[in-house]
N, C-alpha and C positions, 0 to 999 in steps of 0.2 A: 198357774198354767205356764209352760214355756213355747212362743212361738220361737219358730226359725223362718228370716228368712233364704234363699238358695237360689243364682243362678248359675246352673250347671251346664250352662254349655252344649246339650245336649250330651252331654258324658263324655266330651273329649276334653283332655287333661291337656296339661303342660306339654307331655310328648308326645299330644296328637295323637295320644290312641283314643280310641271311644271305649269308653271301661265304666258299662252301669254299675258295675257289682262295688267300684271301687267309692260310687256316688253314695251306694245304699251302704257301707261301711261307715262314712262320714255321719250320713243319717243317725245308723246306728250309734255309733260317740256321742253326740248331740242329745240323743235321748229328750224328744219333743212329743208333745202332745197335736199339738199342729203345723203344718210347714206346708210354704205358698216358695213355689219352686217358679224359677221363672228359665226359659229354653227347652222345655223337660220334653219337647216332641221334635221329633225329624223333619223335616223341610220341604219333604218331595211328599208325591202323590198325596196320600191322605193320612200326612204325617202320623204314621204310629206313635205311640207310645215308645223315649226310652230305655223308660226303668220295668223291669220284667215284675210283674205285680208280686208275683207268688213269694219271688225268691226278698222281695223289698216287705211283704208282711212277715214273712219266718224271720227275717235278721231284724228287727225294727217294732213290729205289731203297728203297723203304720198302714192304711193302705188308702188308695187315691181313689179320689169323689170322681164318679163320673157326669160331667157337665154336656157331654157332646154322646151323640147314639154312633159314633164310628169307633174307630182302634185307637184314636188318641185320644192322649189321657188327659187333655186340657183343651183351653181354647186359647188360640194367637200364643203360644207356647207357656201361657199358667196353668197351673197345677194346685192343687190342695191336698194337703195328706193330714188323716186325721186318725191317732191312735184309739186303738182299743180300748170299750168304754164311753165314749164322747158318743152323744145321738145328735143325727144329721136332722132338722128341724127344713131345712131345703135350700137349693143350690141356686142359682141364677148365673147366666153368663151373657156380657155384653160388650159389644165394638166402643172402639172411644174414636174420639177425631184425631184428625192429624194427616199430613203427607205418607206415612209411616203406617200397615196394617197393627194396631196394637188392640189390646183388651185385657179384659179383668174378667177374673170368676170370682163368683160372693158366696160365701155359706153361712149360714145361721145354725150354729149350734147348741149344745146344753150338755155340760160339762158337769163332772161329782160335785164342783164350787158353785159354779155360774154359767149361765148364757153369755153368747158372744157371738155377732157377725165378725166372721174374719171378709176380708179382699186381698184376692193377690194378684197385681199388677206389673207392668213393666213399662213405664213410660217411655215417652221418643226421646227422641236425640237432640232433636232444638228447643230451647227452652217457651217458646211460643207456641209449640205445640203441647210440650207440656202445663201450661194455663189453660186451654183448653179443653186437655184430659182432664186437670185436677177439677174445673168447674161440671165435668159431664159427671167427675165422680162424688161432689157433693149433691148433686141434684139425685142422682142414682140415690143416696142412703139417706137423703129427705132430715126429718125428724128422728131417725135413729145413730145420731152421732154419738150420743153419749155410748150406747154400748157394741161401739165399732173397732175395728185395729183394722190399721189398711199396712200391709208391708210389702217390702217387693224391691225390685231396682229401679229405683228412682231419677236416675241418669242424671243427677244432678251434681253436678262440681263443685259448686259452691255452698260451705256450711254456713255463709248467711242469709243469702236470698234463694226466691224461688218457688218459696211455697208461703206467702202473704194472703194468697186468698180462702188458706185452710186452717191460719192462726187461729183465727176465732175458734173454731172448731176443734180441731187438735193441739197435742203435741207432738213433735215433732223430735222422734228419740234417735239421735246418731251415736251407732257404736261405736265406729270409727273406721278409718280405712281399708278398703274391701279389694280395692281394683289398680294394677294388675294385679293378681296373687302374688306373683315374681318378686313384685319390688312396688306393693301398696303406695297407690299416694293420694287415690280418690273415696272419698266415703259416700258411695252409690249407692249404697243397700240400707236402707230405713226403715222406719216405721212410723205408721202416724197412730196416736191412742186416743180415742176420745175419753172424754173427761171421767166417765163412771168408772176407766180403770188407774191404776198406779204401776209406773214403769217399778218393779221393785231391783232389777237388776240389768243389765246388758252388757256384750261384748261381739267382738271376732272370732269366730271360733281359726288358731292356725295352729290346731295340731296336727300329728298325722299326717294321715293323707290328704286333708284339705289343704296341704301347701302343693299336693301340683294336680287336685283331679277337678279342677275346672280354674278360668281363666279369673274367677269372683271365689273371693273366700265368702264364707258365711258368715250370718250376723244371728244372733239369739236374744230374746228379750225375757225375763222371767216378769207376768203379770200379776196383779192381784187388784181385786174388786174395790171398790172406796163402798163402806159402807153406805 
């Protein structure tokens, strides 16, 4: 299975333009079976959606879990996209703490290989709030850590500390420098795996057009199950 994960800024690139088609191209390169997008809705009224669903399943075969009964396509701007084939077993979405509106959306799915809960999250910007988050998000997947992947941007600067209270639990896969696109010096964008999978690959994706259509390059994990 390859996850990605993506914040796209809501689809404004490097020169400030908002360009979905140019996000759902990247998608397309990427060629993922799952992807937890983080920004993926508009800000105002009742944040739409904004990747255009139809044109993001034709380029991709990708299309987005709906978590929420309005027009956006996530919740506190997460997103889930899950290729053709993959059955959605069910979706959950919930507030995390903090100064900061943030949240995760959780899918349980069943893949041609294996089962997987994915989460895709976007933690805060203080590091105290994010112990917070990570302790509301181990309580949230309980006794199902072994077959969990939580990815997302993780706001974290630091590749030693910061995530102590999820060691037990996971691992902690850094692909490597994500933010700014421009001139990378922070590895934001992670993953955590619990134990039942194996990181069998990862990277940045900075081909193409993921060096300027959003302000976060992407990160990719290729998984495989531990017997």
């Amino acid at each position: 299975m390859r996850i990605v994960s993506y914040n796209i800024r809501k689809a404004v690139g490097l020169d400030w333009r908002r360009d979905p088609l140019r996000i759902i191209r990247v998608l397309e390169d990427l060629n993922a079976d799952v992807v937890a997008l983080q920004e993926a809705d508009k800000r105002l009224g009742s944040r739409p959606a904004v990747l255009p669903q139809e044109q993001l399943y034709d380029h991709t075969g990708l299309r987005i879990l709906q978590v929420t009964n309005g027009p956006s396509s996530g919740w506190h701007g997460n997103a889930i996209l899950v290729r053709e084939g993959w059955s959605v077993l069910s979706t959950e979405r919930f507030s995390l703490p903090g100064i900061e509106p943030r949240g995760a959306v959780r899918a349980d799915l069943r893949g041609p290989e294996f089962d997987v809960t994915v989460i895709g999250t976007h933690l805060g910007l203080r590091r105290g709030c994010r112990q917070l988050q990570l302790a509301h998000l181990l309580d949230e997947i309980g006794e199902n850590s072994a077959r969990t992947i939580v990815a997302g941007d993780m706001n974290e600067w630091s590749t030693r500390i910061g995530f102590d209270l999820i060691d037990d639990h996971f691992e902690m896969i850094v692909p490597g420098q994500t933010f700014h696109t421009s001139r990378p010096v922070a590895a934001l964008d992670r993953f955590a795996v619990g134990p039942g999978f194996r990181c069998a690959d990862a990277g940045v994706f900075r081909q193409g057009e993921a060096k300027r259509a959003s302000d976060h390059l992407p990160v990719w994990m290729d998984v495989e199950a531990r017997a």
